[in-house]
N, C-alpha and C positions, 0 to 999 in steps of 0.2 A: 504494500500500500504506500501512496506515494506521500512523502512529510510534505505540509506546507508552506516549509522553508527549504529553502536548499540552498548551501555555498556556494558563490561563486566565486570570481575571481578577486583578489584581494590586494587589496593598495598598494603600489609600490613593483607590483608585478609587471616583469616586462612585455609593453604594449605592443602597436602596431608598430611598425620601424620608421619612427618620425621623429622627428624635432624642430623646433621653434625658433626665429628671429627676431626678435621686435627691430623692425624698420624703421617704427617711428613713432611721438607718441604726444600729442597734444593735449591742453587743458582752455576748456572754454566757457561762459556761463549760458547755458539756454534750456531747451526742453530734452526731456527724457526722447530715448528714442522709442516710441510706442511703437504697436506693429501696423506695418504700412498698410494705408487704406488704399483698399481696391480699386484701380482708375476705373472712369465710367466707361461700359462697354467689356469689359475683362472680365471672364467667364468663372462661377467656383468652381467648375471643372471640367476634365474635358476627356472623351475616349472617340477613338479612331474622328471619324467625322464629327462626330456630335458635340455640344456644349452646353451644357448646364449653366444658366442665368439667375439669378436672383436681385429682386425689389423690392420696397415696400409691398408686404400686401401678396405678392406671388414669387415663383419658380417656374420657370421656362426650359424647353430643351431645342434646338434649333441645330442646323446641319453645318455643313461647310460653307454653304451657298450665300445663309442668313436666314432663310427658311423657317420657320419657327413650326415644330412638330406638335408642342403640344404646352402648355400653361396650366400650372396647377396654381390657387388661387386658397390663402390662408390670411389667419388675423397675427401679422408678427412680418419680422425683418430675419431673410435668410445671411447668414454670420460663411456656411462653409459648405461644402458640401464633398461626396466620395464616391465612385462609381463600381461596384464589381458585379459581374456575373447577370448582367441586367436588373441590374437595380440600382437605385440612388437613392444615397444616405443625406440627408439636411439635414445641418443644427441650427437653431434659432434665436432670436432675440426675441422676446416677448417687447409690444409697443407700450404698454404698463408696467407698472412695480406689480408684483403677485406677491405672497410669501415667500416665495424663488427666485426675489430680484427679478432681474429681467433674463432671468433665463427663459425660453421657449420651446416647445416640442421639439424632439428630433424626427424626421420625418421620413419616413420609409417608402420609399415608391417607384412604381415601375417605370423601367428608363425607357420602353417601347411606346408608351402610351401616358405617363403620368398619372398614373390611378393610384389612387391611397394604399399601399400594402399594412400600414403599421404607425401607430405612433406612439414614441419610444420617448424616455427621458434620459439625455444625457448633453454634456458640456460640448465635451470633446469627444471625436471619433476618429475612425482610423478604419480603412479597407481592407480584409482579407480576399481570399481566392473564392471560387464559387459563391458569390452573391452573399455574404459572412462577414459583419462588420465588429468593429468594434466603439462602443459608446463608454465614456468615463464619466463620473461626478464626483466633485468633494464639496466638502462644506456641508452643515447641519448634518452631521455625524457620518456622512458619508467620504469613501477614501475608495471608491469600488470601479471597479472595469468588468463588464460584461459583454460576451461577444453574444451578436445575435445570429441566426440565419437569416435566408433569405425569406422568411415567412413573417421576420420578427421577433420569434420563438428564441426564446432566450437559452444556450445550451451550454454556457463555462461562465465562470465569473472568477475575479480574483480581488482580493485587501490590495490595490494598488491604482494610483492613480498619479498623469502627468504626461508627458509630451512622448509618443508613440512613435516607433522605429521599426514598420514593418521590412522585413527582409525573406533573409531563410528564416527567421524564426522573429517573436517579438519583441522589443527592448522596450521599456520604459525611466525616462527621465524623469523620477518622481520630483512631483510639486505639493508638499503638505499646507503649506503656507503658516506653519506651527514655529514655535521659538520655545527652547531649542526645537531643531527639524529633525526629523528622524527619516528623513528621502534617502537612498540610495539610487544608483543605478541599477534594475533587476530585469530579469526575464520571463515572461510567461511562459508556463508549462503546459498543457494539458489536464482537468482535474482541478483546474484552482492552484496548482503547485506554483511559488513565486520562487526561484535560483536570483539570490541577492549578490550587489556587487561593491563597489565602493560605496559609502558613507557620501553625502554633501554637506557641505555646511551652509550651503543657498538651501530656502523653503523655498524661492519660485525662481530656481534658474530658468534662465529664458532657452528658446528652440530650439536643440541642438544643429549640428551642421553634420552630415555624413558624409565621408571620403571614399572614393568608389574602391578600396578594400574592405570597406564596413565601418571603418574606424569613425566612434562619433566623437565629435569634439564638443567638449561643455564647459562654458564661459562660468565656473561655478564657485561664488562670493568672491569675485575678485583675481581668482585661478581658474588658468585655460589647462583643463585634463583632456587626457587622450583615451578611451575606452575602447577595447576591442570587442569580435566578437564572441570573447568567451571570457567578457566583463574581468577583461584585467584592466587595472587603471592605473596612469602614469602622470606624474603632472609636467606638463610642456613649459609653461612661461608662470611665475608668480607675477602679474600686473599689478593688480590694488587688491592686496587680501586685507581683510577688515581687522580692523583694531579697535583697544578699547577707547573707547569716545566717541565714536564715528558714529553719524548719525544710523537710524536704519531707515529703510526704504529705499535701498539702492533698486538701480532699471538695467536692466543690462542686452543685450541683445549681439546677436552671431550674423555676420554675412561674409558673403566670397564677392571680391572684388577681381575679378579677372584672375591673374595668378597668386593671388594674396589674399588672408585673411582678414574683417577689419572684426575690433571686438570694442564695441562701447557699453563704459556705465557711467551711469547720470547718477550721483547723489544728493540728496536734498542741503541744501542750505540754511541753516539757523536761521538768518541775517538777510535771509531774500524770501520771494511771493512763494507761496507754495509751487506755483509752475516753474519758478527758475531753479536751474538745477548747476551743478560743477559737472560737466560732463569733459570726458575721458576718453580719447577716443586712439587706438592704435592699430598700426600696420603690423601685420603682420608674417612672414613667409615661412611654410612647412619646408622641410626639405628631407631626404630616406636619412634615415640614421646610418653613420659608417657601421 
């Protein structure tokens, strides 16, 4: 019978075969880097022809041409959406405060036609193979990931929740948003089994970046680690690890700039508006470890 913890790879173990430059590294006053809004027209998703659209109010799927296939029509604002197996997965923004904030249904429906398959509660989601999603929630005492099928039907869950790494198998960058955090980087099993891996010490590291060996890179409190796929973790660059007195609420965020990493955090300012922030921002280049 399978435990529902299982070791994984542990701190300090040698990673993917990389290593880190800082190229450059600037200090400036302004806003956090929040995650970028979707230009008008830019689809939440997209398989072979088709594109998935979302509005106020509705979800659309339309061809290559512009051709619009089919409009499904809801009370809420479409946030993402994931396509497998013929189906499409939507998470929501509710246009109200509920008891749930504004979180909104996630919506289960057929990518041939737009017909209601399901409607599912979760945050975040993440596609598997054969029409098999994944949906997360935390907060009010929830920390859960449940994969669905393609009917809806709920048939695995696991204690874990945060930024999804579908591959050969599944990764998650957990986000508790707890002090202290207790996230690690873990794997989903089969059965509910979670295989844990390094410790964070970010509640809400921001989106990891994957390297086409696997290797995820994670901007986490201030430290760029390297995680493989069999959750060893190495840490590549210390930039701003947190000290005592620093404020909390740091922002942090992962992108690829052509052949370079950039890694920015914003932390709040005592002494300035709440939107202004000391933000941080650095170049970065991997290169193979000798």
């Amino acid at each position: 019978m399978p435990r529902p913890e299982e070791s994984g790879g542990t701190e300090g173990a040698i990673s993917a075969p990389w290593r880190a430059i800082v190229l450059n590294h600037e200090q400036a006053i302004g806003h956090p880097p929040y995650e970028r809004a979707r230009s008008e027209g830019e689809p939440l998703a997209r398989r072979d022809d088709l594109r998935v659209h979302g509005a106020v109010g509705e979800i659309s799927c339309a061809d290559a041409s512009g051709r619009t296939r089919w409009t499904h029509r809801f009370s809420g604002r479409p946030n993402a959406a994931h396509i497998s197996g013929g189906r499409v997965l939507v998470t929501t923004d509710s246009l109200e405060y509920t008891p749930w904030g504004l979180l909104g249904p996630a919506l289960l429906l057929d990518l041939a036609d737009g017909t209601l398959i399901a409607e599912l509660r979760g945050e975040r989601g993440a596609a598997l193979r054969g029409g098999r999603f994944l949906l997360g929630l935390e907060g009010y005492s929830f920390f859960d990931t449940w994969e669905h099928d393609r009917d809806g039907d709920m048939v695995d869950s696991w204690r874990s929740y945060g930024h999804y790494v579908v591959g050969t198998g599944v990764r998650v960058v957990e986000a508790d948003r707890a002090h202290p955090t207790r996230s690690r980087v873990v794997r989903l099993l089969p059965g509910g089994v979670i295989e844990r891996g390094p410790h964070l010490t970010d509640p809400q590291a921001p989106r990891p970046l994957v390297l086409d060996d696997g290797t995820m890179l994670v901007l986490d409190g201030g430290v760029l680690r390297a995680v493989d796929r069999r959750l060893n973790g190495t840490v590549l660059a210390e930039l701003l690890p947190a000290a005592p007195g620093r404020p909390p609420g740091r922002i942090g965020a992962l992108r690829r700039d052509g052949d370079h990493i950039t890694a920015v955090i914003a932390e709040p300012h005592p002494d300035r508006s709440p939107t202004q922030h000391t933000v941080h921002t650095w170049t970065i280049a991997l290169h193979p470890r000798a």
